[in-house]
Gaussian input, Z-matrix of N, CA and C with variables (Angstrom, degrees):
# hf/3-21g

backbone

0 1
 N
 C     1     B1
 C     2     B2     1     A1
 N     3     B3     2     A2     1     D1
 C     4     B4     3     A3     2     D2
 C     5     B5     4     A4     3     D3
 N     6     B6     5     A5     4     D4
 C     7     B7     6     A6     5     D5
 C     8     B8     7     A7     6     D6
 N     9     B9     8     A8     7     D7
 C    10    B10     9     A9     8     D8
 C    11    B11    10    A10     9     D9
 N    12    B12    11    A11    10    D10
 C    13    B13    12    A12    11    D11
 C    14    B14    13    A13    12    D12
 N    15    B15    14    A14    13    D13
 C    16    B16    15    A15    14    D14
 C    17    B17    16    A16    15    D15
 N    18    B18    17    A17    16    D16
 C    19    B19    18    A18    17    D17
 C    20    B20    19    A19    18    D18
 N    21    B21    20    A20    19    D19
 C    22    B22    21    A21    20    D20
 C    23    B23    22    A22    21    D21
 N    24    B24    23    A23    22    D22
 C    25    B25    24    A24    23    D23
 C    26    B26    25    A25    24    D24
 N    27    B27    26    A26    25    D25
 C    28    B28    27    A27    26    D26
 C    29    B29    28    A28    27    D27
 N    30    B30    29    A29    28    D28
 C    31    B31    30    A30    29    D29
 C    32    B32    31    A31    30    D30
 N    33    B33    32    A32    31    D31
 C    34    B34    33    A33    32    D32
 C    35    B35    34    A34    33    D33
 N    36    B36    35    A35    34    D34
 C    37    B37    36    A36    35    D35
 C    38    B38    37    A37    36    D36
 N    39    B39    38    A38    37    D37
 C    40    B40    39    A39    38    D38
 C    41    B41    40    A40    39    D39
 N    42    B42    41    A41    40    D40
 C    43    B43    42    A42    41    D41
 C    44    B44    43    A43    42    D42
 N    45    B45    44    A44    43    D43
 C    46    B46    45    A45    44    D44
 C    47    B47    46    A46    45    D45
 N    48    B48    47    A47    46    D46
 C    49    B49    48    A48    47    D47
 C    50    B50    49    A49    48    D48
 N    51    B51    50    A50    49    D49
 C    52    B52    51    A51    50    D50
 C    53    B53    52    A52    51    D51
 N    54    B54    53    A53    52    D52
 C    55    B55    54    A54    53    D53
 C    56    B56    55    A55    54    D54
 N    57    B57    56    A56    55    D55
 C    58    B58    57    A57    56    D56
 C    59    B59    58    A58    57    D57
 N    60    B60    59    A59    58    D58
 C    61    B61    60    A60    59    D59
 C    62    B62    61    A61    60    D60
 N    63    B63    62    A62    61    D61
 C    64    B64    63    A63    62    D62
 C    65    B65    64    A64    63    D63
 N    66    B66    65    A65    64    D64
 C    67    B67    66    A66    65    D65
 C    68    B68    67    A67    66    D66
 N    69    B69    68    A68    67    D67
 C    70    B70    69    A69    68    D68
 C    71    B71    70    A70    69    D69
 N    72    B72    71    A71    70    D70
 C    73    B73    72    A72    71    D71
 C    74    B74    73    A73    72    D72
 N    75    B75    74    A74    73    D73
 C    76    B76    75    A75    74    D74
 C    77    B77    76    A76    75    D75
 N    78    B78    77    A77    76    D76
 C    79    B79    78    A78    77    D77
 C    80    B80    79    A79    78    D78
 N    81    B81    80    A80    79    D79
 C    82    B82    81    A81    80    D80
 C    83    B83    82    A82    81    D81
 N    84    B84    83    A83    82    D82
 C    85    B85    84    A84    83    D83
 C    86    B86    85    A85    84    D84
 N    87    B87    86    A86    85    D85
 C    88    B88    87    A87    86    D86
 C    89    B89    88    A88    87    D87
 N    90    B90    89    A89    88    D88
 C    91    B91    90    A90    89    D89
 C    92    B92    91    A91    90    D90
 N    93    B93    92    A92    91    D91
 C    94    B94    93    A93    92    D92
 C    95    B95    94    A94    93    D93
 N    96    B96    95    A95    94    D94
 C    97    B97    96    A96    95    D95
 C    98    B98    97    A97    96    D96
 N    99    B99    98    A98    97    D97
 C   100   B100    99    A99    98    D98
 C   101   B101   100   A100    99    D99
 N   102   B102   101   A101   100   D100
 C   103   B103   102   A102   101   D101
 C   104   B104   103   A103   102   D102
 N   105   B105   104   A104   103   D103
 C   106   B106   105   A105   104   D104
 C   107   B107   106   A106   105   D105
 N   108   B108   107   A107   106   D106
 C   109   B109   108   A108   107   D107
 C   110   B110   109   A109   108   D108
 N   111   B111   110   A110   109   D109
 C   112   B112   111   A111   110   D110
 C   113   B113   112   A112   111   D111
 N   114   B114   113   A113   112   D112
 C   115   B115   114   A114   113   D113
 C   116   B116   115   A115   114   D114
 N   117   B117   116   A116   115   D115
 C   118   B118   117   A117   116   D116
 C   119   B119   118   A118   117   D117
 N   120   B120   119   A119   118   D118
 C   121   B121   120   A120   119   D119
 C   122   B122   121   A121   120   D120
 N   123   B123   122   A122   121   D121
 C   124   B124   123   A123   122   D122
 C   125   B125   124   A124   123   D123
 N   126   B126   125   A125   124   D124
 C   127   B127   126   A126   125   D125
 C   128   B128   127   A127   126   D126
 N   129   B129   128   A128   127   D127
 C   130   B130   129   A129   128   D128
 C   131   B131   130   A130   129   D129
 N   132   B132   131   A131   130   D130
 C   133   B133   132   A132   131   D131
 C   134   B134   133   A133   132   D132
 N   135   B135   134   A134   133   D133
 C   136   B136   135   A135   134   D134
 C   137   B137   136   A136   135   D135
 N   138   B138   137   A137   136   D136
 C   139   B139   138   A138   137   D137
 C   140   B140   139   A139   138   D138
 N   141   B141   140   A140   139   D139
 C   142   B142   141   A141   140   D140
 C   143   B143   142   A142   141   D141
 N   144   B144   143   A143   142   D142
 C   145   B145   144   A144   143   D143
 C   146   B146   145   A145   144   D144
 N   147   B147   146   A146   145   D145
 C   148   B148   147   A147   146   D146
 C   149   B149   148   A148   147   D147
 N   150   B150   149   A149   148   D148
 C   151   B151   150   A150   149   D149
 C   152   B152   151   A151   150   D150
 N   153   B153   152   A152   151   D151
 C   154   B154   153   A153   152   D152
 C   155   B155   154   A154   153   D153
 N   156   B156   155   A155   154   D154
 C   157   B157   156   A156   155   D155
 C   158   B158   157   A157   156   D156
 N   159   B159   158   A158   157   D157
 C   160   B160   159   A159   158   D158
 C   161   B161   160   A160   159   D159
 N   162   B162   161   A161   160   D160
 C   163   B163   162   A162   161   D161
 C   164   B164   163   A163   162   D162
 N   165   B165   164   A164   163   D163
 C   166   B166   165   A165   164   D164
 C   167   B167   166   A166   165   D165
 N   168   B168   167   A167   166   D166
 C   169   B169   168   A168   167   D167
 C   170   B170   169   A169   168   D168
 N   171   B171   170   A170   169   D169
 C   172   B172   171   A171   170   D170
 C   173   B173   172   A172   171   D171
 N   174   B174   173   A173   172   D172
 C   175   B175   174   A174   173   D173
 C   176   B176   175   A175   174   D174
 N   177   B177   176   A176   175   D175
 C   178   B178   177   A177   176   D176
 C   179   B179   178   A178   177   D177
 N   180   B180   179   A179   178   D178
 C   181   B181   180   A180   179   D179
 C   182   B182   181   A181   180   D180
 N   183   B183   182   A182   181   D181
 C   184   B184   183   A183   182   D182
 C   185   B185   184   A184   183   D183
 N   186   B186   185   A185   184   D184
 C   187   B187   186   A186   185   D185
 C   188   B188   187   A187   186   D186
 N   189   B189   188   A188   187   D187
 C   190   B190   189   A189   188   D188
 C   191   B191   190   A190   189   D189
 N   192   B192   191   A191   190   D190
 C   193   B193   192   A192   191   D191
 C   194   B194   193   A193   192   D192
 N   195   B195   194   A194   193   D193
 C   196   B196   195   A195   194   D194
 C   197   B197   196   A196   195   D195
 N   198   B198   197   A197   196   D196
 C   199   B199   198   A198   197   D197
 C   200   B200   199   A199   198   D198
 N   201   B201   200   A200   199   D199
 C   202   B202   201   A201   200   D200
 C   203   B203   202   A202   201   D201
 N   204   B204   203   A203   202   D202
 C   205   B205   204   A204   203   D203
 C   206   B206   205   A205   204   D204
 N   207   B207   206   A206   205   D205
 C   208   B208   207   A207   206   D206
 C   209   B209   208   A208   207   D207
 N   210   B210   209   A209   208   D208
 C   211   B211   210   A210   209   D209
 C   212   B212   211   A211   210   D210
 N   213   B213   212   A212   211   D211
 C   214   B214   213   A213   212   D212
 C   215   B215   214   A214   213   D213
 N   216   B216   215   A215   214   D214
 C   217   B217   216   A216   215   D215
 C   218   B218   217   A217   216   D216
 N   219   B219   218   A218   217   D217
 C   220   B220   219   A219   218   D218
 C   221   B221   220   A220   219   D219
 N   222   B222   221   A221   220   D220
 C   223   B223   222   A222   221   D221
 C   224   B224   223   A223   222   D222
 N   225   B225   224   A224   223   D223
 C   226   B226   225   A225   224   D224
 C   227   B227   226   A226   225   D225
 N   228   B228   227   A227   226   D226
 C   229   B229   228   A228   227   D227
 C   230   B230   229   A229   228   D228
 N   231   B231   230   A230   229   D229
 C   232   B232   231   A231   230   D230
 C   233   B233   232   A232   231   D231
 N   234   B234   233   A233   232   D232
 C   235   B235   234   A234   233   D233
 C   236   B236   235   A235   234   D234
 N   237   B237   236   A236   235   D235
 C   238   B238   237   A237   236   D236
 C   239   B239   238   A238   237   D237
 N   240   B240   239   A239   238   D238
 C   241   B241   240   A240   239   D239
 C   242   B242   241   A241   240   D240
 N   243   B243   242   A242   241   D241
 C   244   B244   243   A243   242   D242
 C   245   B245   244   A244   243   D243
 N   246   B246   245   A245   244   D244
 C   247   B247   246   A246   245   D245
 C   248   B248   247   A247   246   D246
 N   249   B249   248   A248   247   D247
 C   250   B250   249   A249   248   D248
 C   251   B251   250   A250   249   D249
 N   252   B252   251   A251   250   D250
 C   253   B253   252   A252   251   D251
 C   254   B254   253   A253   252   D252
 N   255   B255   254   A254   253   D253
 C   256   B256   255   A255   254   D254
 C   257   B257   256   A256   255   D255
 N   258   B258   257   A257   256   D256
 C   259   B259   258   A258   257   D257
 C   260   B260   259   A259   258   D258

   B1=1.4489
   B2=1.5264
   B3=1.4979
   B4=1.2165
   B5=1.6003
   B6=1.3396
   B7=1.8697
   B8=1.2971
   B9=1.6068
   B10=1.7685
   B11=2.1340
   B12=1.5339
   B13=1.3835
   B14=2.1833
   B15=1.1726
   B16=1.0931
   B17=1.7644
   B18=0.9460
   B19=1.3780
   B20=1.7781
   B21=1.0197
   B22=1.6037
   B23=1.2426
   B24=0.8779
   B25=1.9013
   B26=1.3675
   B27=1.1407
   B28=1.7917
   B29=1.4907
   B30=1.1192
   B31=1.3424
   B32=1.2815
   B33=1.4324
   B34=1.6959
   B35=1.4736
   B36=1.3832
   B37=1.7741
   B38=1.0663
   B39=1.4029
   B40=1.3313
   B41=1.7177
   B42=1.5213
   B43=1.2096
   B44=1.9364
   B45=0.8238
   B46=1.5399
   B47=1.5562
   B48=0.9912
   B49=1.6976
   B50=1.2266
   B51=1.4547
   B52=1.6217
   B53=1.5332
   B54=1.5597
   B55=1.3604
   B56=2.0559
   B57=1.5414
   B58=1.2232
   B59=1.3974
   B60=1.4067
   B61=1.5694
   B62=1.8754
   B63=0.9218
   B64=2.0043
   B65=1.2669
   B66=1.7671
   B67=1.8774
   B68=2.1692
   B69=1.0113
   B70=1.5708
   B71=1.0862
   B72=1.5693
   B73=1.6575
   B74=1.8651
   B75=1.3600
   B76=2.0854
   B77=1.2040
   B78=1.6517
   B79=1.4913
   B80=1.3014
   B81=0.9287
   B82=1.6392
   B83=1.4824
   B84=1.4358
   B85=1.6051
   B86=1.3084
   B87=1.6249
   B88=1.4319
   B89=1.8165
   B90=1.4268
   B91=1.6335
   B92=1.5900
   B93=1.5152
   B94=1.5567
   B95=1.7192
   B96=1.4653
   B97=1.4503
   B98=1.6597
   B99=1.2159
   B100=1.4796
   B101=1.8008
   B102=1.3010
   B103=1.6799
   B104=1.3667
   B105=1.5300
   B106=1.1023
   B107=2.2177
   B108=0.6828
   B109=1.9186
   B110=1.4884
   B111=1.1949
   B112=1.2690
   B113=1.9306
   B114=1.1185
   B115=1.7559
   B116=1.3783
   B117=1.4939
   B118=1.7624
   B119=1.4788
   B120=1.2669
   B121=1.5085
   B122=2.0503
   B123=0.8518
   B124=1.5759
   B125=1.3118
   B126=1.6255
   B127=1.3507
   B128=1.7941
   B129=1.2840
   B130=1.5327
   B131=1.3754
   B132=1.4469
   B133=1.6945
   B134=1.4965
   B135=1.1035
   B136=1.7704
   B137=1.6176
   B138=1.1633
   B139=1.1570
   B140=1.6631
   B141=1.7414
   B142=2.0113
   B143=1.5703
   B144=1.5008
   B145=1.5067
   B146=1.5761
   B147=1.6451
   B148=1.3755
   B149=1.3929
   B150=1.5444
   B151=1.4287
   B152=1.5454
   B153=1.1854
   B154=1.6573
   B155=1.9529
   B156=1.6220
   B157=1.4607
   B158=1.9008
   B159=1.6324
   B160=1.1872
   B161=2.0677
   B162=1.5171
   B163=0.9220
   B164=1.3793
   B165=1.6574
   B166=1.4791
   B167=1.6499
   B168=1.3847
   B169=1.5453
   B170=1.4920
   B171=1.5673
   B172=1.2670
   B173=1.6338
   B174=0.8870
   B175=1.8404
   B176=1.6602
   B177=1.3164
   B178=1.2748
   B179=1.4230
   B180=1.9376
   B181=1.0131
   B182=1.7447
   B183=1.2735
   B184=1.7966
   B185=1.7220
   B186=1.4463
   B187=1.8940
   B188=1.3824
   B189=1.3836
   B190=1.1686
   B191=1.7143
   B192=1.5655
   B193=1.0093
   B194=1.8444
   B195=0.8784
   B196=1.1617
   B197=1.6252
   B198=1.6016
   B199=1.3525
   B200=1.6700
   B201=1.4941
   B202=1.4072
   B203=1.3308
   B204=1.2376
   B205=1.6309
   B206=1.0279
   B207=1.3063
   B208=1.6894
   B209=1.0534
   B210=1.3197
   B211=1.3285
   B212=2.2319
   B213=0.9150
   B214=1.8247
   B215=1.9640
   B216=1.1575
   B217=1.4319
   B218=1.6837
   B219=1.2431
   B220=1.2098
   B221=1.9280
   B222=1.3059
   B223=1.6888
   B224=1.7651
   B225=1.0447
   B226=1.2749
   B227=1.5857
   B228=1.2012
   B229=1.8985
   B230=2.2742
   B231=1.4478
   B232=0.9313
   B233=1.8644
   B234=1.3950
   B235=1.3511
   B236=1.6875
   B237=1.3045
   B238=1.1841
   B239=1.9845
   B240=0.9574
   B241=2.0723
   B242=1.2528
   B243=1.3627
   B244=1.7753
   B245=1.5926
   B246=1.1759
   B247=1.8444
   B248=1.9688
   B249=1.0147
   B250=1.3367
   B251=1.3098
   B252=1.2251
   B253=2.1129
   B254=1.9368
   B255=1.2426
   B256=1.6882
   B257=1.6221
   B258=0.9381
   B259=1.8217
   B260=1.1936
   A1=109.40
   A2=117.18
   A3=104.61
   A4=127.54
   A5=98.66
   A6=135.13
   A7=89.36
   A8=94.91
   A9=88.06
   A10=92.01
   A11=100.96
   A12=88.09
   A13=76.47
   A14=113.31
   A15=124.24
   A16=103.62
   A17=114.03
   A18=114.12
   A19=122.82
   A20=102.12
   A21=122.07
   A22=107.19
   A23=142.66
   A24=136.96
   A25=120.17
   A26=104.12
   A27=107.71
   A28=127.62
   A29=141.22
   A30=127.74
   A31=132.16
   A32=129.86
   A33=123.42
   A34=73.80
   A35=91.96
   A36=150.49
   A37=105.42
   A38=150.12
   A39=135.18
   A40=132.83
   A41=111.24
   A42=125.49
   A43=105.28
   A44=109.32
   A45=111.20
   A46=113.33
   A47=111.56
   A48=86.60
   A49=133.59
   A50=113.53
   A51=107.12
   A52=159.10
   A53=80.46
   A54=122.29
   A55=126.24
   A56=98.14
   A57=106.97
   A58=112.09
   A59=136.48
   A60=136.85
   A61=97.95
   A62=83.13
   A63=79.13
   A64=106.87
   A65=93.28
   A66=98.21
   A67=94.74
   A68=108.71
   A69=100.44
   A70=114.64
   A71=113.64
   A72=131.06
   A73=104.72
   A74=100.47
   A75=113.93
   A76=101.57
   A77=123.27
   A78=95.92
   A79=100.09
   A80=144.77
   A81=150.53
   A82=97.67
   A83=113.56
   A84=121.82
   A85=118.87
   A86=119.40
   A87=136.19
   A88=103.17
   A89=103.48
   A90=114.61
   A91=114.32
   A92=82.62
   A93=88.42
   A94=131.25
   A95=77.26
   A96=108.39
   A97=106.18
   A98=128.63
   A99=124.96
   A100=96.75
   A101=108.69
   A102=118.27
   A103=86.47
   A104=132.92
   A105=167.33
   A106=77.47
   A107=102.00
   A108=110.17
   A109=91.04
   A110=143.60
   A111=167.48
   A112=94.63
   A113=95.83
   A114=93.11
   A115=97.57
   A116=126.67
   A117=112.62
   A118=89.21
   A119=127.73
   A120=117.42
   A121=112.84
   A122=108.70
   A123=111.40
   A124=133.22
   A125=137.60
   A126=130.56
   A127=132.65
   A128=108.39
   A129=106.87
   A130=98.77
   A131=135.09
   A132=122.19
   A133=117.01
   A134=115.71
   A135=110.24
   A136=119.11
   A137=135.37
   A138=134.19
   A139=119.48
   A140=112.95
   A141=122.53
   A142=93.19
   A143=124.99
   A144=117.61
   A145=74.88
   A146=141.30
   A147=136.41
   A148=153.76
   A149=116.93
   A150=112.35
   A151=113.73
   A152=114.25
   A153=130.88
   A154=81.10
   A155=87.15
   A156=98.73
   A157=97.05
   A158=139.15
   A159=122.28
   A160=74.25
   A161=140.28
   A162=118.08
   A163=144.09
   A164=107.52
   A165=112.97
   A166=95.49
   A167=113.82
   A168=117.87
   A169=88.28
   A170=136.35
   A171=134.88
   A172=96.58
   A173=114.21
   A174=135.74
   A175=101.99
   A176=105.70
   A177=121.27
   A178=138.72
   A179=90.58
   A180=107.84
   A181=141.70
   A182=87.72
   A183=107.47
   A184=120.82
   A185=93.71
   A186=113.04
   A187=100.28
   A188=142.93
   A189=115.37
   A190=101.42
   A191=123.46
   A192=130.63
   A193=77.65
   A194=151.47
   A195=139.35
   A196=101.53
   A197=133.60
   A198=138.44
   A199=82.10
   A200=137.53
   A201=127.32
   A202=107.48
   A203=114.35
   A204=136.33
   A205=126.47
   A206=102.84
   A207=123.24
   A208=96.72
   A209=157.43
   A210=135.93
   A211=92.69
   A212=108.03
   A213=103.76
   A214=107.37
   A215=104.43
   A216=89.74
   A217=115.16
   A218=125.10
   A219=117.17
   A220=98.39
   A221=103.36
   A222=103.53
   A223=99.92
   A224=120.04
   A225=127.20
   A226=113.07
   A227=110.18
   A228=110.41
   A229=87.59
   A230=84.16
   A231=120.38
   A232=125.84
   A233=95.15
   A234=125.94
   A235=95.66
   A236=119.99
   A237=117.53
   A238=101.33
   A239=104.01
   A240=119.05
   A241=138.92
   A242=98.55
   A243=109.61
   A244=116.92
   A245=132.66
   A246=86.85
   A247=91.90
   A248=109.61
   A249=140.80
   A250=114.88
   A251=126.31
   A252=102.19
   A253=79.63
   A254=87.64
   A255=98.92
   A256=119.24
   A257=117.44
   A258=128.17
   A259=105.85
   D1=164.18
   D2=168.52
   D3=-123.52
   D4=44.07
   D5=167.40
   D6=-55.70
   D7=132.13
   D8=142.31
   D9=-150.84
   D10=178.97
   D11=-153.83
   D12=-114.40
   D13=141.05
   D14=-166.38
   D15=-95.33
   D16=-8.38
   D17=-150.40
   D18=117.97
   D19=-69.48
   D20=-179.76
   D21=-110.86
   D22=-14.93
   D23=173.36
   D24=-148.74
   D25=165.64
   D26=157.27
   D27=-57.32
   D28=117.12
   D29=156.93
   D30=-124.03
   D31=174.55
   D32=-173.43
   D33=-106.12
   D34=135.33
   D35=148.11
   D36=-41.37
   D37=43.44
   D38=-171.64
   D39=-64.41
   D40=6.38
   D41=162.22
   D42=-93.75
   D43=-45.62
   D44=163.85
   D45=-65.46
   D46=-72.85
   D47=160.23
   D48=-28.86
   D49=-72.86
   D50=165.35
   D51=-20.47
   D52=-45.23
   D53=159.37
   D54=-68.29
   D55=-41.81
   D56=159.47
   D57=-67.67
   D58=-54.04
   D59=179.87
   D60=-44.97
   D61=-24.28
   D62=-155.15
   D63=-69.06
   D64=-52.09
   D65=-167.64
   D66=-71.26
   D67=-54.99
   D68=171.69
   D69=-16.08
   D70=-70.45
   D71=-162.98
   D72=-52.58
   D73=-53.96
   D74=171.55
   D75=-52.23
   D76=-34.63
   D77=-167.61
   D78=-108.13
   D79=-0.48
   D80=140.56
   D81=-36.77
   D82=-96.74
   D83=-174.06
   D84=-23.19
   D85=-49.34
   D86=-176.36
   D87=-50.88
   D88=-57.49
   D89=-175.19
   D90=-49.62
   D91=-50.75
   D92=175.89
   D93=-34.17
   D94=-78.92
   D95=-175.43
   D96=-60.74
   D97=-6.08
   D98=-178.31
   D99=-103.16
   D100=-33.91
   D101=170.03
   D102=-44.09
   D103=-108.84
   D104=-28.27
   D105=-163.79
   D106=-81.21
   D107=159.01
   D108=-15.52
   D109=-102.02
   D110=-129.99
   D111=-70.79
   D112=-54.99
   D113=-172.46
   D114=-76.17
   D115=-31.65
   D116=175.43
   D117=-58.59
   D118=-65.39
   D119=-147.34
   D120=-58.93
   D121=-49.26
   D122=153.92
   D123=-48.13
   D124=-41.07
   D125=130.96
   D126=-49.44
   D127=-19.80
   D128=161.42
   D129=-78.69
   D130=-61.78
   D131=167.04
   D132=-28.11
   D133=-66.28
   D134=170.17
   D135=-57.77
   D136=-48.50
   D137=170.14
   D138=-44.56
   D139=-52.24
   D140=173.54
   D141=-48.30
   D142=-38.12
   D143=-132.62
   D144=-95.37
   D145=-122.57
   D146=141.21
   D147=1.86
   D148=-33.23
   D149=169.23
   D150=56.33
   D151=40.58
   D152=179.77
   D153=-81.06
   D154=135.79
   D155=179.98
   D156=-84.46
   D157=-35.82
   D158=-138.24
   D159=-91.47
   D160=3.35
   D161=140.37
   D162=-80.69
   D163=-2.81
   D164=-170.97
   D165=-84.59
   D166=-26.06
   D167=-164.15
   D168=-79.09
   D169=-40.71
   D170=-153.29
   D171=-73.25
   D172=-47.64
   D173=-179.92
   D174=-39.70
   D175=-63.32
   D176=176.62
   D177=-36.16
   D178=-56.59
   D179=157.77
   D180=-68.64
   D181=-41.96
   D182=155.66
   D183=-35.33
   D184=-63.64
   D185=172.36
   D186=-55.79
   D187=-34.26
   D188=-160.24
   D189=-99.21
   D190=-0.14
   D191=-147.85
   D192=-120.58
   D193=-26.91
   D194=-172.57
   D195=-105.18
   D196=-7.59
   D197=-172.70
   D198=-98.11
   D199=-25.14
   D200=-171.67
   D201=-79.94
   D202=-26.43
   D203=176.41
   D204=-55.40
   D205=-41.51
   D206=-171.74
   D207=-101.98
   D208=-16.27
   D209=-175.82
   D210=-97.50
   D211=-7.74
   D212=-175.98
   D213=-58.80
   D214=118.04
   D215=174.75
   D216=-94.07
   D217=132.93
   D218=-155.78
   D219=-96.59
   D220=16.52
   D221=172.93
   D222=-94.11
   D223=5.83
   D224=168.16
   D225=-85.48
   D226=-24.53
   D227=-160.71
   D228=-56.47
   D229=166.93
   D230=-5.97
   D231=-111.16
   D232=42.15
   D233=-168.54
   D234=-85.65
   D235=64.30
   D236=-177.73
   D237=-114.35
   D238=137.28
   D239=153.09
   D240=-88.59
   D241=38.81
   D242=166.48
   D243=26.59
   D244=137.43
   D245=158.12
   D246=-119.99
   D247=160.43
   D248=160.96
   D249=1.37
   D250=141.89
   D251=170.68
   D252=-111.59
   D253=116.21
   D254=159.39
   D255=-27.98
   D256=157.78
   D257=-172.60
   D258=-92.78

């Protein structure tokens, strides 16, 4: 929890909190980016095999959506802006 007892009352822990936003935020990003990893690596499989362009654009978009990922610092949470999973 992130109680702590002040003396005279209850209060939130706001270094424990913080700390909860944080590791959340790392393990958010981590998921992501291993999602997002996994579907690039399967559209480069379709792309060697065919060379379908509405996957080269999807690829593209993917890379720039997993380079937005990686730059998120999760010592920010938990005031973070997600970005988008491409269409």
């Amino acid at each position: 929890m992130n109680d702590i007892w002040t003396g005279t009352a209850w209060g939130i822990d706001q270094q424990a909190l913080k700390a909860r936003h944080i590791a959340t935020a790392a393990q958010q990003k981590t998921a992501l980016i291993n999602q997002v990893s996994d579907h690039i690596n399967i559209l480069l499989d379709a792309i060697a095999m065919d060379n379908q362009q509405t996957d080269i654009q999807q690829l593209a978009a993917l890379k720039q959506y997993r380079v937005a990922l990686m730059r998120i610092d999760p010592n920010t949470a938990p005031e973070i802006n997600w970005p988008a999973l491409p269409q």
